[in-house]
N, C-alpha and C positions, 0 to 999 in steps of 0.2 A: 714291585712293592707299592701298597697303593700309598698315596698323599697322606698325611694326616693335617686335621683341621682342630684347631684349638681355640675355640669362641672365649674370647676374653668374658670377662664378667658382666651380665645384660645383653647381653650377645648371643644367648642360645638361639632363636630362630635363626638368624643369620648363618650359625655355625649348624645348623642343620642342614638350613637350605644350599649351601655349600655343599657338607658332605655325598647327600645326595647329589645335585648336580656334577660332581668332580667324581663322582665314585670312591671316594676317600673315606677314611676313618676321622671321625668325631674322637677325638683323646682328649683324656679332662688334665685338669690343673687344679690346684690350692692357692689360690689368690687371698691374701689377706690380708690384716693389718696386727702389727703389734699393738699392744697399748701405748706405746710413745708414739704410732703414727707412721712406723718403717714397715714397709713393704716387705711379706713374705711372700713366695712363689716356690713350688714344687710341680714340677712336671712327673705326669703318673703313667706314659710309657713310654716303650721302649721307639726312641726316633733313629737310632743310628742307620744312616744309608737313605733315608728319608726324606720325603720334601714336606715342607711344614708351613701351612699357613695359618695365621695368626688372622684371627675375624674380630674387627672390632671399631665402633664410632668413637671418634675421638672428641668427642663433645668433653667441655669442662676437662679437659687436657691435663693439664696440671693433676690431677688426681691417678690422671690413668696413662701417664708416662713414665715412670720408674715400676707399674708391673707390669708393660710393655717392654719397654727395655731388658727387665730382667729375663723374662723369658725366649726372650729372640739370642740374648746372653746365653741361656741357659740349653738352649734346643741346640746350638752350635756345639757347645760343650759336650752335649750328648752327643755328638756324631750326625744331626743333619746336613743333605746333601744340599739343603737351601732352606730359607727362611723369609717369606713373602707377608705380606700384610694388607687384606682385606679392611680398607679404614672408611667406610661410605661417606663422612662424613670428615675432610681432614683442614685442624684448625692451620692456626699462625701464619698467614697469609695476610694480614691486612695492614703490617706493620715489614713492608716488602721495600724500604729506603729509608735513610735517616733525615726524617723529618727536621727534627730540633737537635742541638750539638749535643753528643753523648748518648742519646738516645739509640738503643739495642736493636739491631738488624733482626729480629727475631724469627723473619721469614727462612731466614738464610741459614740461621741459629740452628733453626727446628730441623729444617733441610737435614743440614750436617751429620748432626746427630743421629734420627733415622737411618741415613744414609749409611752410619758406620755400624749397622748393626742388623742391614734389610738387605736384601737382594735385589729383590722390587715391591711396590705399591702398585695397589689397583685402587682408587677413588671416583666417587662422582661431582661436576660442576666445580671443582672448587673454585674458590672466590678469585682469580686471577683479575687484574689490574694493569701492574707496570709491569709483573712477570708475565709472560705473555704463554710460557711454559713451563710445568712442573722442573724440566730436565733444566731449567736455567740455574736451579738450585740444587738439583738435588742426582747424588751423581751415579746413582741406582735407575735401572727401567722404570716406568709410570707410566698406566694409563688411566688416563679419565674418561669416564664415561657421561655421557650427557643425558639425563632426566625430562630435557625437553621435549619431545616426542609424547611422551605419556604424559607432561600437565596439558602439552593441546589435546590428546585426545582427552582428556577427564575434562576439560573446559566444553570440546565436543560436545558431549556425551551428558551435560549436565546444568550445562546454562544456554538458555536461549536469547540470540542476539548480543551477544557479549562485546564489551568494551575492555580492550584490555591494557591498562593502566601500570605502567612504570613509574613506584613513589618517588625514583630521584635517578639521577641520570646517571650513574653506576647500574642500575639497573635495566637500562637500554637492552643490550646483547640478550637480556634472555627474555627481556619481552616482546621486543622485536623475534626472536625465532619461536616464541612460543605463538605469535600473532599467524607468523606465515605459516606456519603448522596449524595454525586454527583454521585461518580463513577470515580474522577478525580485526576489526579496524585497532590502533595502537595510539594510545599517546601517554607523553613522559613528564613526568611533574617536574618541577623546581624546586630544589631542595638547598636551606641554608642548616648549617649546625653550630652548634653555640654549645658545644657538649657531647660527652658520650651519651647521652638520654636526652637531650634538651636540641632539637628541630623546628622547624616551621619550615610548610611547602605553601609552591604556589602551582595553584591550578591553571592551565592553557584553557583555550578559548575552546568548550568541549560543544557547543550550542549546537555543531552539526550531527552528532550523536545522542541527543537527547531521545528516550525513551528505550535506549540499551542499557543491557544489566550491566555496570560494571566492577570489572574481575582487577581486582591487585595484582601484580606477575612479580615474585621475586625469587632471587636464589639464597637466602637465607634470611629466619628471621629471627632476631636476637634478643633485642628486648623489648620492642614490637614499638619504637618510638615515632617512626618514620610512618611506618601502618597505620598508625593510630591519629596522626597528623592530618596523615591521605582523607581516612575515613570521616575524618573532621572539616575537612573543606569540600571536598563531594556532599556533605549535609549541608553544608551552609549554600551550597548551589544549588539545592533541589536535587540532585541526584537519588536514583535508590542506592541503599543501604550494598558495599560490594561484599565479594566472596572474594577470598584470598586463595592465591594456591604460591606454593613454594616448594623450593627442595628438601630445604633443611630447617627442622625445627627447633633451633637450638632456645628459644622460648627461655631466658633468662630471667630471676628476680618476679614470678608471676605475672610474664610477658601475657599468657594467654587469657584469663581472668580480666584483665587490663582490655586486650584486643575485644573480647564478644562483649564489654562494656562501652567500648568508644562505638559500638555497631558495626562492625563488622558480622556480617551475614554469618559467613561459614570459612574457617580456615580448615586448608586443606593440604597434607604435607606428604613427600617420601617417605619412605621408610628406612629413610639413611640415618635416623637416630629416633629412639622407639620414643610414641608418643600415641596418646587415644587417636592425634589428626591423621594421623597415617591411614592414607586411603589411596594411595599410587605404591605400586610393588616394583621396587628398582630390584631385587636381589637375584632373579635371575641375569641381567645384566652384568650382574656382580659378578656372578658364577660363571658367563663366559668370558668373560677380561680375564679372571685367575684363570680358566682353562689356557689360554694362549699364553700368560705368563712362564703356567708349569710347564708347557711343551719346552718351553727355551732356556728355565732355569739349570 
């Protein structure tokens, strides 16, 4: 019986390129809202005996977790043999310890949850930290797949002589691997924060790379304040104007508007949450992690 794949809402490519790749059945759903703002969900075939994956970025979370949940609810009710979830892009990671007293473990939170309701997850880069592993939280199979590979070759393939620039030192790990995959020199900025939006970086001593392009390296960008810093003090040093590439474009609050106004060149994103910058194709990636999944579920 073949797989079926159920592309949550904005998700149809995804949930294409899935079906094809996996040989599965594309099965629709009714996602909607009431007028008070509750969640309706209707699944439109027949799943019993079935493996079922669920495609879908979880950007802006909050909106698209209760018809996530419902369905992975509701696919079990019908009789599937499993219930996996294709999320390219998966949030609640960044609040991974309790900071300040009372303050919600949320990493853990979200974990949890998913976890009573998924078999397994397949994602890419996620933002890990203190967690060092999806599995430290979360008590379902995961795997992540890494992006890295395809921004060096699109770095390759599209800038010449590239400098590639981490805006703050969380950002290290993926510019450093996207550097040694290029073949390009690296350096990491200094980053203070005074805010969720409100930054100031400081530039290192870049004088031995003067007259290379350089390239911002991140794995998310959110509401592009740190970018937008970077791209402000690289001006003030004479630098050219960089290109950005990243994984995930989660582009918050007119993040992008904001960014090709502070000068940045050209951003450049996965296609782990749909957006015009998406010009790296993770999805076959996708489609083999969910293949090794379904072998085992």
């Amino acid at each position: 019986m073949k797989p079926a794949v159920l592309p949550l809402p904005g998700n149809e490519a995804l949930g294409a390129r899935l079906a094809l790749e996996l040989d599965a059945e594309r099965v629709a759903a009714t996602i909607r809202r009431f007028p008070d703002g509750e969640s309706y969900v209707r699944l439109e075939s027949s799943l019993a005996g079935r493996a079922v994956v669920l495609a879908g970025a979880l950007d802006r979370p909050d909106d698209k977790l209760m018809p996530l949940f419902l369905a992975a609810t509701t696919a079990r009710e019908l009789g599937a043999r499993s219930v996996g979830l294709v999320a390219p892009y998966l949030p609640y990671l960044r609040q991974d310890r309790r900071f300040l007293a009372g303050e919600a473990v949320s990493a853990a939170a979200f974990a949890d949850l998913l976890s009573s309701r998924l078999d397994w997850i397949v994602t890419v880069d996620p933002h890990l930290h203190r967690i060092h592993r999806l599995e430290e939280v979360y008590r379902i199979p995961t795997e992540s797949i890494t992006a890295m590979p395809r921004l060096a070759h699109w770095v390759r393939e599209h800038v010449v002589d590239p400098l590639l620039i981490g805006p703050d030192e969380e950002s290290r790990q993926w510019v450093e691997a996207v550097g040694h995959l290029a073949g390009a020199p690296v350096a990491v900025l200094r980053k203070s924060r005074r805010g969720d939006t409100e930054v100031s970086v400081e530039l290192p001593d870049l004088s031995a790379h003067r007259g290379r392009t350089p390239v911002l390296v991140d794995d998310i960008v959110s509401t592009g304040a740190t970018l937008i810093e970077a791209a402000g003090a690289l001006r003030r040093a004479a630098h050219e104007p960089p290109h950005c590439v990243a994984v995930h474009g989660v582009l918050a609050g007119g993040a992008y508007p904001r960014l090709l106004a502070a000068g940045i060149r050209r951003l450049v994103t996965c296609n782990t949450i749909v957006h015009p910058t998406n010009e790296i194709d993770v999805h076959d990636l996708l489609a083999a992690a969910a293949a090794r999944q379904l072998r085992t579920a």
